[in-house]
Rosetta silent file (secondary structure, phi, psi, omega in degrees, C-alpha in Angstrom):
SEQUENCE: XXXXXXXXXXXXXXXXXXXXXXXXXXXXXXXXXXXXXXXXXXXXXXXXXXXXXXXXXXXXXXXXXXXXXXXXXXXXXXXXXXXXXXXXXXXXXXXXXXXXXXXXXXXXXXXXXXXXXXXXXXXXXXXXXXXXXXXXXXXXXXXXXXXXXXXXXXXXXXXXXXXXXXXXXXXXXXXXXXXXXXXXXXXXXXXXXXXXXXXXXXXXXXXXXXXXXXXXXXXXXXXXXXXXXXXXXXXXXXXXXXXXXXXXXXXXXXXXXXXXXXXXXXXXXXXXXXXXXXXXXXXXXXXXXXXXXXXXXXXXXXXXXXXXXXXXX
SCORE:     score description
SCORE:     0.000 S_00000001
   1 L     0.000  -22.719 -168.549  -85.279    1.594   -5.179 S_00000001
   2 L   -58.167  -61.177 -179.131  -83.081    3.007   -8.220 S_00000001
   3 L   -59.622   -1.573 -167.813  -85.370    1.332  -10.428 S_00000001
   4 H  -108.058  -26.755  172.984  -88.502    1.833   -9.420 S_00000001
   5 H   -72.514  -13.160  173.968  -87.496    5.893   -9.043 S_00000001
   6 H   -78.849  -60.022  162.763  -85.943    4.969  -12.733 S_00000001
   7 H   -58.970   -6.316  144.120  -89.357    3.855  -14.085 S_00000001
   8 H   -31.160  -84.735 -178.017  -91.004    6.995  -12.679 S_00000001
   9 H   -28.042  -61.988  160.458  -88.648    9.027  -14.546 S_00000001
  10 H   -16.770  -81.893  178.750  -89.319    6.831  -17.942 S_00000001
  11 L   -68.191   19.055 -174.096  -92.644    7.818  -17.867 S_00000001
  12 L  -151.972   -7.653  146.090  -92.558   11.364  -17.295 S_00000001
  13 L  -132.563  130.680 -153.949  -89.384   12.418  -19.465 S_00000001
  14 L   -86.620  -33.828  160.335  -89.693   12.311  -22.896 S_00000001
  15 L   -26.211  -25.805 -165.495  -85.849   13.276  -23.228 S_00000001
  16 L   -82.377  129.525  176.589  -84.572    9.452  -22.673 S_00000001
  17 L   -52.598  123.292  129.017  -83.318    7.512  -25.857 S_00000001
  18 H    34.342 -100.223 -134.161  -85.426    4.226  -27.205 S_00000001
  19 H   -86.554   28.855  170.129  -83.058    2.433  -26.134 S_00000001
  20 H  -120.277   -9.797  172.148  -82.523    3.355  -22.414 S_00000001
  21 L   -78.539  164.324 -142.320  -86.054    3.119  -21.491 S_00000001
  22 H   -59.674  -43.425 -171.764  -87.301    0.897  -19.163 S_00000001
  23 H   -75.303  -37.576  153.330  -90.157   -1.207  -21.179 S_00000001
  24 H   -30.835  -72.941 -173.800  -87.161   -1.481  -23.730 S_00000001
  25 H   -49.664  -48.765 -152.636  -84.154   -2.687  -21.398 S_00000001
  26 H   -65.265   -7.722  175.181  -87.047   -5.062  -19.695 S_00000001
  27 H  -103.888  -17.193 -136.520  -87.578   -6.646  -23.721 S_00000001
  28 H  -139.638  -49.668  160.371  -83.952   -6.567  -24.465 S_00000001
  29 H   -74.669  -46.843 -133.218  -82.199   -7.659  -21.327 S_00000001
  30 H    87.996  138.082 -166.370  -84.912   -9.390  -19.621 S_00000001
  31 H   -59.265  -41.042  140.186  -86.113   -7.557  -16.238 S_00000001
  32 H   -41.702  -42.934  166.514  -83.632   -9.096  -13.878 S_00000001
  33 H   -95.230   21.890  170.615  -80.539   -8.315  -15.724 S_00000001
  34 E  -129.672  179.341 -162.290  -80.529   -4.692  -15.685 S_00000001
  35 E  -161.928 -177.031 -167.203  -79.951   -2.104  -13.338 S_00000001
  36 E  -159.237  113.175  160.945  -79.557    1.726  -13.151 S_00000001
  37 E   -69.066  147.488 -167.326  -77.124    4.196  -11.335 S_00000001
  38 E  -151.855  136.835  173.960  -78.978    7.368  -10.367 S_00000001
  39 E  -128.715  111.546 -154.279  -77.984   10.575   -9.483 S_00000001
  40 E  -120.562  158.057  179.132  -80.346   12.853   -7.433 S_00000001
  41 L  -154.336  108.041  174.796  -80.596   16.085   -6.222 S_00000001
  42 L    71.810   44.328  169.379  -83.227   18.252   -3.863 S_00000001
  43 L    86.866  -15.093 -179.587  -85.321   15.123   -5.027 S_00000001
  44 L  -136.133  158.278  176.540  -84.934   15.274   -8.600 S_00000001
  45 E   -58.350  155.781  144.173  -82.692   12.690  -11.222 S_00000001
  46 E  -104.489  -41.629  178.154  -79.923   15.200  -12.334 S_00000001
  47 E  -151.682  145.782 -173.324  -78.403   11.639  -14.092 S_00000001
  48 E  -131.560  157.674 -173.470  -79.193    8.149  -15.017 S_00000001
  49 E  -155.651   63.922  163.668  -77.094    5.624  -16.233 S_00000001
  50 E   -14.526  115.567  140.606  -78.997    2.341  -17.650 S_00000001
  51 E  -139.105  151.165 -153.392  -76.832   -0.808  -17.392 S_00000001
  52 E   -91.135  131.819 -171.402  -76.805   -4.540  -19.051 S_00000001
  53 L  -146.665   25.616 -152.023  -75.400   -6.560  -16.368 S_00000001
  54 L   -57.938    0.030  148.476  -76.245  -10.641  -17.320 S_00000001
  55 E  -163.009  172.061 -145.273  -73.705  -11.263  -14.773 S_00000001
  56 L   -98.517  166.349 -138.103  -72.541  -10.097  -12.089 S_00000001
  57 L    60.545  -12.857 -171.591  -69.042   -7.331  -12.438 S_00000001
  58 E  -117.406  150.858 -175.163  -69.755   -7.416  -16.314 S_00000001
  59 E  -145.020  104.869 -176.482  -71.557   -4.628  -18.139 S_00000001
  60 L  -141.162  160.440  171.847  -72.115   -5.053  -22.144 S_00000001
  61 L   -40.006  138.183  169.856  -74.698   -4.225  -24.913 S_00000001
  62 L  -111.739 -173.539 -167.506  -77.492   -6.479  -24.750 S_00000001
  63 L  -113.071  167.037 -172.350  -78.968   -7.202  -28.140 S_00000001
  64 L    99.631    9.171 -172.220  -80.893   -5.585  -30.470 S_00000001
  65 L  -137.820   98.880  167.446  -79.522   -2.570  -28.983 S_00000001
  66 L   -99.628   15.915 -172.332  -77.310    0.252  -30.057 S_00000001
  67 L  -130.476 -173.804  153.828  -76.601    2.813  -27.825 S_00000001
  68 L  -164.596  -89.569  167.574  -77.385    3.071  -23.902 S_00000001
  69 L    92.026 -173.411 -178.264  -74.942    5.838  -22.017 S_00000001
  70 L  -110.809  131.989  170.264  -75.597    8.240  -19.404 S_00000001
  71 E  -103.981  132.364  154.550  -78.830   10.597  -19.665 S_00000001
  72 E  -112.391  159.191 -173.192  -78.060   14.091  -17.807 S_00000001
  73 L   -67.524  173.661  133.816  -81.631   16.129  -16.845 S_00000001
  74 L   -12.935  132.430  144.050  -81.806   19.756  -18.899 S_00000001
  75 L  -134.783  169.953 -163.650  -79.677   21.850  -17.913 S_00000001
  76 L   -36.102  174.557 -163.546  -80.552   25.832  -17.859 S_00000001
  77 L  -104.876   -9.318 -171.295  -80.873   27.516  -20.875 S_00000001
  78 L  -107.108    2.215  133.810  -78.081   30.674  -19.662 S_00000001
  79 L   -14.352   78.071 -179.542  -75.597   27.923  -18.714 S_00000001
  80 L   -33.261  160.184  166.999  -72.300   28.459  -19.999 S_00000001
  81 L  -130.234   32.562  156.504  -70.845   26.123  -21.342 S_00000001
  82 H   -99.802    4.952  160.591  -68.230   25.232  -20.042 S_00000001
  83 H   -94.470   15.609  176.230  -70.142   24.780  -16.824 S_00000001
  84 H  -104.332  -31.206  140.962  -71.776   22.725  -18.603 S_00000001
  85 H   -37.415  -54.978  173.469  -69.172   20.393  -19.381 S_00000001
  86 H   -39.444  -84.141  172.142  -67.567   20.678  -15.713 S_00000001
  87 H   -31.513  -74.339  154.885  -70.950   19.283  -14.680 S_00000001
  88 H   -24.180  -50.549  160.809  -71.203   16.471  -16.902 S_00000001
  89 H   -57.860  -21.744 -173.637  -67.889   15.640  -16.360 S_00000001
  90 H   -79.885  -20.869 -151.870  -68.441   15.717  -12.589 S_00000001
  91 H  -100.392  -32.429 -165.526  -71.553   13.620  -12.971 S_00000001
  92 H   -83.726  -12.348  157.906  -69.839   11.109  -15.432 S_00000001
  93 H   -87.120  -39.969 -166.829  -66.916   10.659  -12.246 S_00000001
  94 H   -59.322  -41.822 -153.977  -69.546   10.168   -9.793 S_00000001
  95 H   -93.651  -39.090 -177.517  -70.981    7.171  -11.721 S_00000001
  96 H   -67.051  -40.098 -179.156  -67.481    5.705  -13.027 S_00000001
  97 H   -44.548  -61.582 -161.644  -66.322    5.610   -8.921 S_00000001
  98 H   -64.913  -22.008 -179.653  -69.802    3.489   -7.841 S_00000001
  99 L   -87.719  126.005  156.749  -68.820    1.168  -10.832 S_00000001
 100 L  -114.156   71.026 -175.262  -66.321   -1.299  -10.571 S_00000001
 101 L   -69.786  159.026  178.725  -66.708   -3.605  -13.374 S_00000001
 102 L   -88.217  -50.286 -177.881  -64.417   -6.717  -14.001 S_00000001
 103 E  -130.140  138.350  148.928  -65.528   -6.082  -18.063 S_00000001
 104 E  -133.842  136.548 -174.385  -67.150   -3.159  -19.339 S_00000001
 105 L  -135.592  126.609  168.354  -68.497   -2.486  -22.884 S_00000001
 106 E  -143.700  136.313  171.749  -71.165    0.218  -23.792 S_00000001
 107 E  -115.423  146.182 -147.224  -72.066    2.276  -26.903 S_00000001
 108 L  -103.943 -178.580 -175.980  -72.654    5.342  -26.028 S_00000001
 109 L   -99.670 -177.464  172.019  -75.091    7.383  -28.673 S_00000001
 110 L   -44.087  -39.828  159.657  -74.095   10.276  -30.423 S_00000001
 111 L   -65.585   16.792  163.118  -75.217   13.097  -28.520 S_00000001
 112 L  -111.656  141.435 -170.884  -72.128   12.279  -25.639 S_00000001
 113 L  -133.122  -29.520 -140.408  -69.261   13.673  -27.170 S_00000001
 114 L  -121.022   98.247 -173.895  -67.053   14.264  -24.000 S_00000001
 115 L  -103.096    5.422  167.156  -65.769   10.621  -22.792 S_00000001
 116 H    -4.925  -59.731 -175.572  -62.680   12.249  -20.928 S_00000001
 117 H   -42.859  -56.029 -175.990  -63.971   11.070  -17.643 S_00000001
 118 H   -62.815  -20.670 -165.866  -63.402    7.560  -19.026 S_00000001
 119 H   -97.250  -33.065  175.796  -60.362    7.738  -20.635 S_00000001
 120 H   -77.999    3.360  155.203  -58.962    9.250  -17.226 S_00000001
 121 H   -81.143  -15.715 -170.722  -60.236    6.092  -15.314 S_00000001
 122 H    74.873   50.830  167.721  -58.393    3.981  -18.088 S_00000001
 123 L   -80.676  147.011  160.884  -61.450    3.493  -20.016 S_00000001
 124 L  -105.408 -156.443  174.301  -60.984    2.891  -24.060 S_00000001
 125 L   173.200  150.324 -160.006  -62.916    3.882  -26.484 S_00000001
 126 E  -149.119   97.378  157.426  -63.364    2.755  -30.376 S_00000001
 127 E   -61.317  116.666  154.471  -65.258    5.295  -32.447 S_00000001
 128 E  -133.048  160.206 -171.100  -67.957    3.820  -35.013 S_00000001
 129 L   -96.426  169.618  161.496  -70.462    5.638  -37.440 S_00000001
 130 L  -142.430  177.094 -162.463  -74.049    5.749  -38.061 S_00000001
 131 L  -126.863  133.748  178.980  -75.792    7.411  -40.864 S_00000001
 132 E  -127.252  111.852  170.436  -78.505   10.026  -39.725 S_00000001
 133 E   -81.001  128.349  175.290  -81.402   11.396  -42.108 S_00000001
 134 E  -117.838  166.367 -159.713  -82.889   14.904  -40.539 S_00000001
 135 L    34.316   72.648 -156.620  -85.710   16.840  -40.953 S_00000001
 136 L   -59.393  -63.324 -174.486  -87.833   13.307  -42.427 S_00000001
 137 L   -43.918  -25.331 -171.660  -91.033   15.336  -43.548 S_00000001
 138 L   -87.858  108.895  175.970  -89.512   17.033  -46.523 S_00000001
 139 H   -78.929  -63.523  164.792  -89.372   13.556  -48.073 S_00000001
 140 H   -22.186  -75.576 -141.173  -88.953   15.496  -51.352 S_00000001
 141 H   -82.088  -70.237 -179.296  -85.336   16.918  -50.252 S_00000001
 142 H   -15.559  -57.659 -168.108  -84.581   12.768  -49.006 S_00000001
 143 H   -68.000  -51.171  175.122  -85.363   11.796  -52.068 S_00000001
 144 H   -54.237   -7.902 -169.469  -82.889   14.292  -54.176 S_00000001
 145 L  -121.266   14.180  160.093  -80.202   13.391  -51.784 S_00000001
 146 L   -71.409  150.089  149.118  -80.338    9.789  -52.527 S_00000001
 147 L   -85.673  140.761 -155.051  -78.022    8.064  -55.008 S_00000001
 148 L   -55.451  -32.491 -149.723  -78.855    7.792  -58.158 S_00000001
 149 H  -104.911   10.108  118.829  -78.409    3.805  -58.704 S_00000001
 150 H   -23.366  -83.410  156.551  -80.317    3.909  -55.280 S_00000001
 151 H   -55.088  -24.080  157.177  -83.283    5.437  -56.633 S_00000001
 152 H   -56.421  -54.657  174.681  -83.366    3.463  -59.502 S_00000001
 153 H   -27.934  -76.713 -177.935  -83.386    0.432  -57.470 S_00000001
 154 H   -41.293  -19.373 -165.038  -86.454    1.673  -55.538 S_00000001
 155 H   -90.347  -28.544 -158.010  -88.436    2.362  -59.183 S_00000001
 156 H   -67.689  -35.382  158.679  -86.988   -1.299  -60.478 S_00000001
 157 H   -49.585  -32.655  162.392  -89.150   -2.571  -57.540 S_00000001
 158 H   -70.579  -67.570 -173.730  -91.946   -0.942  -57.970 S_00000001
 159 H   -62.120  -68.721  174.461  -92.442   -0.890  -61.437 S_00000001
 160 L   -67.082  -48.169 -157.355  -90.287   -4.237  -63.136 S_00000001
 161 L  -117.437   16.190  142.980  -90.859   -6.815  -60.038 S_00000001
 162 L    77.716    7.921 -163.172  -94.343   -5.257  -58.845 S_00000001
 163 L   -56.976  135.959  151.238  -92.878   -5.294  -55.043 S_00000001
 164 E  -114.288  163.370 -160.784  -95.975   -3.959  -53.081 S_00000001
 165 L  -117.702  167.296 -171.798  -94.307   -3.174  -49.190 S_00000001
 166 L  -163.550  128.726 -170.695  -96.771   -4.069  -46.433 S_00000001
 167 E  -100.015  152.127 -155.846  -96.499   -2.800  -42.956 S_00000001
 168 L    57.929   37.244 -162.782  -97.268   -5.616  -40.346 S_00000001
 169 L   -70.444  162.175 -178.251  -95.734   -8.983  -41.630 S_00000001
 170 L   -62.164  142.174  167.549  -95.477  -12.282  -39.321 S_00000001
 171 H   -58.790  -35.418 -163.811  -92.384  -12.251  -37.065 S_00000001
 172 H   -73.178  -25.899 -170.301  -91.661  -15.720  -38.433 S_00000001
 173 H   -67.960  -46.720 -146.760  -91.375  -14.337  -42.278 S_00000001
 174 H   -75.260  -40.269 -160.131  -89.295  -11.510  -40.813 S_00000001
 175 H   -74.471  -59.158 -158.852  -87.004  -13.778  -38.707 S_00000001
 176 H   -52.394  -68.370  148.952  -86.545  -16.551  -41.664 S_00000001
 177 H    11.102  -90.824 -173.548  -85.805  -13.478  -43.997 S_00000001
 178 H   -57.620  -42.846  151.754  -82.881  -11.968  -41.527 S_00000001
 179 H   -40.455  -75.657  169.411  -81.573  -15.633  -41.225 S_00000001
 180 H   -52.169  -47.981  179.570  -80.997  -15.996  -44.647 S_00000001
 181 H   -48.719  -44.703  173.157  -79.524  -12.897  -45.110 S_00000001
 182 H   -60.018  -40.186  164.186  -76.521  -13.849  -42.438 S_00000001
 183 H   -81.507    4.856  110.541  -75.812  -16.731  -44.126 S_00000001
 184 H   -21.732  -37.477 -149.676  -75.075  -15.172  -47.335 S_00000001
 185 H  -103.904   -8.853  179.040  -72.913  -13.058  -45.456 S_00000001
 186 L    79.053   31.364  178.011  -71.406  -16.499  -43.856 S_00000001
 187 L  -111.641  135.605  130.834  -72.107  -14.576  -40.063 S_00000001
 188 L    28.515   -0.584 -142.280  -73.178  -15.153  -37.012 S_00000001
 189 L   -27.323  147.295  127.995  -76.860  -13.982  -35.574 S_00000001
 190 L  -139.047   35.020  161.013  -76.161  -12.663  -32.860 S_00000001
 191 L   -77.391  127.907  177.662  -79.735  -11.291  -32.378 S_00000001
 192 L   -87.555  140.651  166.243  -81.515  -14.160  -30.521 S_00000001
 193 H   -58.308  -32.099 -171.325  -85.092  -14.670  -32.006 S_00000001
 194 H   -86.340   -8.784  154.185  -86.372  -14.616  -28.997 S_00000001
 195 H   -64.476  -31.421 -176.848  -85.331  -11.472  -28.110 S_00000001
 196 H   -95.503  -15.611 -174.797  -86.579   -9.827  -31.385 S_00000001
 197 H   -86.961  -27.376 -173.497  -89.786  -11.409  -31.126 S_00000001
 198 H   -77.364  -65.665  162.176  -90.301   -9.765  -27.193 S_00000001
 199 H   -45.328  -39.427  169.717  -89.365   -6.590  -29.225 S_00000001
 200 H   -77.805  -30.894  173.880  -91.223   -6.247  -31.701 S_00000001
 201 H   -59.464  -37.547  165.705  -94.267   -7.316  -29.509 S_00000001
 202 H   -47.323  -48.194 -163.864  -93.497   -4.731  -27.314 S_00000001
 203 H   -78.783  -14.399  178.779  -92.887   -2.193  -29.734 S_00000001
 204 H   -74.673  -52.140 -148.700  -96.325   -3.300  -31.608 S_00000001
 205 H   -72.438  -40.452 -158.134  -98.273   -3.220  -28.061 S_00000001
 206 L  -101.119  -12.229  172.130  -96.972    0.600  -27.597 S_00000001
 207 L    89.733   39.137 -160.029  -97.334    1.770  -31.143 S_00000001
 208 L  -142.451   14.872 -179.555  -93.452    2.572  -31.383 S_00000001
 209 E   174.746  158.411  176.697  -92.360   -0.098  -33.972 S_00000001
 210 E  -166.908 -161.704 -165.703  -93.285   -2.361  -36.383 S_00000001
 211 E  -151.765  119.205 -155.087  -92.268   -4.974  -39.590 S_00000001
 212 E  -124.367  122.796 -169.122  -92.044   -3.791  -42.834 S_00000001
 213 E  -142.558  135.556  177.218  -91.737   -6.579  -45.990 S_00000001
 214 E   -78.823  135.256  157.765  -91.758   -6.400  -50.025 S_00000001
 215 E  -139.017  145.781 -172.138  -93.940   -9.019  -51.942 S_00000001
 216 L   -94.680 -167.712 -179.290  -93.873   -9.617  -55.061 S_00000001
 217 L   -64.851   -7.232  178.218  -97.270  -10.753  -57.241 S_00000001
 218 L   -92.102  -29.906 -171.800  -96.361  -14.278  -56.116 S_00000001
 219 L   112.658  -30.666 -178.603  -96.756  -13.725  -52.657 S_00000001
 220 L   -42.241  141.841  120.192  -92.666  -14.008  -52.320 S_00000001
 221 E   -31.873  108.673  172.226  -91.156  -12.203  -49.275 S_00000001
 222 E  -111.953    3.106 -142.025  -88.279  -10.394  -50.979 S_00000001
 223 E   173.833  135.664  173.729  -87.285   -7.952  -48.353 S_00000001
 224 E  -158.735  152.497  172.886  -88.175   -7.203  -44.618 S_00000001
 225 E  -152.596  156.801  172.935  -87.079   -4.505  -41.933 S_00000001
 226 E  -111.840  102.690  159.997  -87.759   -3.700  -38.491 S_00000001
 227 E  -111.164  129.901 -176.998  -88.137   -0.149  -37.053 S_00000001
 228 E   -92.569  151.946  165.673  -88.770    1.492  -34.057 S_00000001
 229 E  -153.641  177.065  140.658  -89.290    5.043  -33.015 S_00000001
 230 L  -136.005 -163.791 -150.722  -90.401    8.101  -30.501 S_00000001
 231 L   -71.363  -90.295 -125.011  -90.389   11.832  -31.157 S_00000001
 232 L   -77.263  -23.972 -152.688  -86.643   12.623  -31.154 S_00000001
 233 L  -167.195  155.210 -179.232  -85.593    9.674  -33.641 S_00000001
 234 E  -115.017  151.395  171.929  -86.671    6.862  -35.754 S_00000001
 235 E  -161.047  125.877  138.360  -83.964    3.449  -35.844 S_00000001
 236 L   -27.170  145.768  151.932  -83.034    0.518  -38.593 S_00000001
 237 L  -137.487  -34.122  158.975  -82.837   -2.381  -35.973 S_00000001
 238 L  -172.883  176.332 -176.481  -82.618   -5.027  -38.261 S_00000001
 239 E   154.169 -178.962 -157.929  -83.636   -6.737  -41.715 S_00000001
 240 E   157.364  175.922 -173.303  -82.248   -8.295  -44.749 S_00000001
 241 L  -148.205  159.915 -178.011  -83.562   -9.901  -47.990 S_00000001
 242 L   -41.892  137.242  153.348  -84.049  -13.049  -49.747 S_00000001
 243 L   -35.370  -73.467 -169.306  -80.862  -14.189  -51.242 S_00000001
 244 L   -73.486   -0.538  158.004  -82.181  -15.742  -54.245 S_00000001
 245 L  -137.187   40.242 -178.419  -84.010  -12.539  -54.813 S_00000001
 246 H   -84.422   -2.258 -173.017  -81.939   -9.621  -54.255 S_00000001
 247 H   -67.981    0.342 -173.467  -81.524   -8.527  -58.113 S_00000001
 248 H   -85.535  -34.217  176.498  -85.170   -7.026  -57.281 S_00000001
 249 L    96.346   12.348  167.942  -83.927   -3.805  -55.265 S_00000001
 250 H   -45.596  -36.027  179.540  -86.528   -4.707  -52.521 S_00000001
 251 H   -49.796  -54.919 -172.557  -84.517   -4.347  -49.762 S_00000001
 252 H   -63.017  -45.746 -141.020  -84.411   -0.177  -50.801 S_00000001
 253 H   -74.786  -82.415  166.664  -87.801   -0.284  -51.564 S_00000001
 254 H   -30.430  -45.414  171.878  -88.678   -1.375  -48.589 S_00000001
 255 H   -86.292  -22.145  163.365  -86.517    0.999  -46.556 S_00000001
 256 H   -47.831  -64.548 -159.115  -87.523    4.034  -48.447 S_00000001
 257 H   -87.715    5.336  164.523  -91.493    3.296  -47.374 S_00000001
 258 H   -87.393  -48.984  154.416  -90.570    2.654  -43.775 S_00000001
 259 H   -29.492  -96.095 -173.159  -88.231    5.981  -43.926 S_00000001
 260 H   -22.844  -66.239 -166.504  -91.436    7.714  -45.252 S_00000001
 261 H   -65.539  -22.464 -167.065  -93.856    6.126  -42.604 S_00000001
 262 H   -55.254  -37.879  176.557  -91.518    7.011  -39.648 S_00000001
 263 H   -40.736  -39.663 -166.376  -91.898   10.852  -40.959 S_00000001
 264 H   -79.120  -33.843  148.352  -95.150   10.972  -39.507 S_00000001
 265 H   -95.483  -20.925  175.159  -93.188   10.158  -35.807 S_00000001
 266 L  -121.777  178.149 -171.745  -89.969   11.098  -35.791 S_00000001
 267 L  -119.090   -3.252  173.553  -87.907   14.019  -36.700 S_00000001
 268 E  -137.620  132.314  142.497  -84.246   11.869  -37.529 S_00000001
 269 E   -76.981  109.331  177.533  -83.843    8.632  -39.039 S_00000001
 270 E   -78.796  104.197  178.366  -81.049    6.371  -37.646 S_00000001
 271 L   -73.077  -31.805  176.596  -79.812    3.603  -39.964 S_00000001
 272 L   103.606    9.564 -159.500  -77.865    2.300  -36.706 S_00000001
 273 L    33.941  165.509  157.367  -74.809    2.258  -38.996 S_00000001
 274 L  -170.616  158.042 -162.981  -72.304   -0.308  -39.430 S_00000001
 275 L  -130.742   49.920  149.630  -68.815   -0.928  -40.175 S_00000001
 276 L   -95.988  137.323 -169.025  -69.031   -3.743  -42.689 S_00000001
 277 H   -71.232  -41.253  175.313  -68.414   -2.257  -45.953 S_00000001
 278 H   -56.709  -64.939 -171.736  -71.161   -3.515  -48.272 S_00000001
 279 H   -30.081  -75.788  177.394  -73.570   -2.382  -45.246 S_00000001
 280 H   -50.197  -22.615  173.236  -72.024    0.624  -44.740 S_00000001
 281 H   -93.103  -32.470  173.253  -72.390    2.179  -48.708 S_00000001
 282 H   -52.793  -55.226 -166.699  -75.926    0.828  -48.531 S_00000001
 283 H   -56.050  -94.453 -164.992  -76.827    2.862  -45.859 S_00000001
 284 H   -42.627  -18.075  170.572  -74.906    5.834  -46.928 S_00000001
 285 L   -87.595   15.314  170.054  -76.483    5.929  -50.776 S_00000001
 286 L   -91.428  -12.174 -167.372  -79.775    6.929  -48.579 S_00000001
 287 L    73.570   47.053  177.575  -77.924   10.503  -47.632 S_00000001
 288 L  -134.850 -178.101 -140.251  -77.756   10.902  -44.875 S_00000001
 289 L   -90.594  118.603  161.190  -75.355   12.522  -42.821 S_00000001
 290 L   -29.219  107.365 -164.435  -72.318   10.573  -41.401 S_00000001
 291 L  -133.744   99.127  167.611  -72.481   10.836  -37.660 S_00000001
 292 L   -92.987  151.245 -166.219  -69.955    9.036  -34.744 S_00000001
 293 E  -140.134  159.104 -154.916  -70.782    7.907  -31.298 S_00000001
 294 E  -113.761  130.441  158.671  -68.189    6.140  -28.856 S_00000001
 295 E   -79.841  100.931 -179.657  -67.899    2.393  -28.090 S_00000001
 296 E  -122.027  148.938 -144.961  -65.928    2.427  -24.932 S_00000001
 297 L  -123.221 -179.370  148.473  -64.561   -0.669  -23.100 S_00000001
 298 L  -178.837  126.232 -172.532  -62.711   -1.672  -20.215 S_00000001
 299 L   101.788  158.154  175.290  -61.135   -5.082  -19.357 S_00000001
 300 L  -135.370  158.579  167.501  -61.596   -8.410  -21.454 S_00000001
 301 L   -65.706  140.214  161.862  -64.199  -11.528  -21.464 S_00000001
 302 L   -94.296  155.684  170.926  -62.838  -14.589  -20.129 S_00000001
 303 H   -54.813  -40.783  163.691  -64.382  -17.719  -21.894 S_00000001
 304 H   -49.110  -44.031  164.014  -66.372  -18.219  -18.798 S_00000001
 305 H   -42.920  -59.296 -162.961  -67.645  -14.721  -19.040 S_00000001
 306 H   -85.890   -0.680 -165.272  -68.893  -15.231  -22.319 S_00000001
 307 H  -102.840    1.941  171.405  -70.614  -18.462  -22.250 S_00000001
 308 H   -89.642  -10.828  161.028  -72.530  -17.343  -19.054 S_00000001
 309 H   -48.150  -63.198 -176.351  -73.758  -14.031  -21.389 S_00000001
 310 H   -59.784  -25.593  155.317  -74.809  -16.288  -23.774 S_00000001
 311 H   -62.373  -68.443 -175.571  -77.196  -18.550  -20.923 S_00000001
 312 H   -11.193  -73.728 -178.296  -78.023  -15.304  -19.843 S_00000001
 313 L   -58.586    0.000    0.000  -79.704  -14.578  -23.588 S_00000001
């Protein structure tokens, strides 16, 4: 019943992040391994609380995903505000009681600043950044607030290696692309393909994402990214570039004219941060404004734990 009173909701407030709505979780989890706490009143949601659940007691990020958290409704606009905390906090006990997890890990996004409730259940919490660009239409001001060996980059692409960027590339170019880039970095995936490909189809079907890749006059792939969006925000989800052909600055190139098309839907850019260092200065020569949101845990994976997450995926 939560869920089907969740997907109501979905469709009729515009307020819910990306990455807690339903046609999201149902690409990202799979439909069956999420679930939703709900908190109602006189008939209406007050609070929702999206969770990843691929087995049962554990609740972690599924992938391809960075935030999830607790949505609270509106609340008045004469609302003090420290009743407005009190209330959040009250809503944010209600939900931590009904949970008992054996492991729990969620990042929460940026707009929850108050994890108190959690830390007085003996909750943790790990602060990481993201990078945010605002007000996207003056592309003009974006551009002056870039760094300089940044902007160069972007002209050495255009101009020396001829990159043209092309919105709608094959999933497979995109995936092989993001492959190579982890091995250069000697990492992991730990984006499943199959998972990225149910996203982007999704996000393609609804008009709310797409796959953006640099070719040169050869035809080369040199550079590819994936972004998603609605109204309140635009979000980096993933991408990377040819190895053997990063001295081209495609990768910037590339993220610059996705930046640019997003302007026309959203009103912030997210890079999604990260807190690998090489990552992390890329990101951060675009200018935009350092912003932290809380990972908070509780409990640890047993090896069993993780290798049924990983059937799960």
């Amino acid at each position: 019943m939560s869920k089907e009173t969740y997907h109501t909701l979905c469709r009729t407030e515009e307020s819910i992040p990306l990455f807690s709505r339903d046609w999201w979780l149902d690409a990202a989890c799979g439909e069956a391994n999420w679930n939703v706490l709900l908190t109602e009143e006189n008939q209406q949601v007050r609070a929702a609380w999206p969770l990843y659940q691929p087995c049962a007691h554990l609740v972690t990020m599924p992938p391809c995903t960075q935030t999830m958290g607790i949505w609270f409704a509106p609340f008045p606009d004469d609302m003090k505000y420290a009743s407005v905390l009190e209330r959040r906090q009250s809503l944010c006990k209600q939900f931590i009681d009904r949970l008992k997890p054996r492991f729990f890990l969620q990042n929460f996004p940026y707009t929850f600043t108050d994890w108190l409730p959690f830390y007085w259940a003996g909750y943790r919490q790990t602060t990481r950044y993201t990078y945010l660009l605002h007000n996207l239409k003056d592309t003009e001001h974006l551009w002056n607030g870039m760094n300089q060996n940044l902007r160069r980059n972007i002209r050495k692409a255009r101009e020396q290696y001829r990159i043209t960027v092309q919105k709608g590339i094959p999933v497979d170019d995109f995936l092989r692309i993001q492959a190579q880039t982890f091995e250069r970095q000697h990492k992991r995936n730990t984006q499943p393909d199959e998972v990225l490909r149910r996203l982007v189809n999704v996000c393609r079907a609804r008009q709310q994402g797409e796959l953006w890749g640099g070719y040169d006059d050869a035809g080369r792939l040199h550079a590819a990214a994936f972004v998603a969006w609605q109204k309140r925000s635009a979000y980096y989800l993933a991408g990377g570039g040819d190895p053997s052909l990063r001295f081209s600055g495609a990768h910037s190139l590339v993220l610059w004219e996705a930046i640019r098309f997003a302007a026309g839907h959203s009103e912030t850019f997210d890079f999604e941060g990260s807190m690998l260092p090489g990552v992390e200065r890329f990101f951060r020569e675009f200018g935009g404004v350092q912003t932290p949101y809380f990972s908070i845990s509780k409990g640890r994976l047993s090896l069993i734990d993780r290798a049924r997450i990983k059937y799960k995926l």
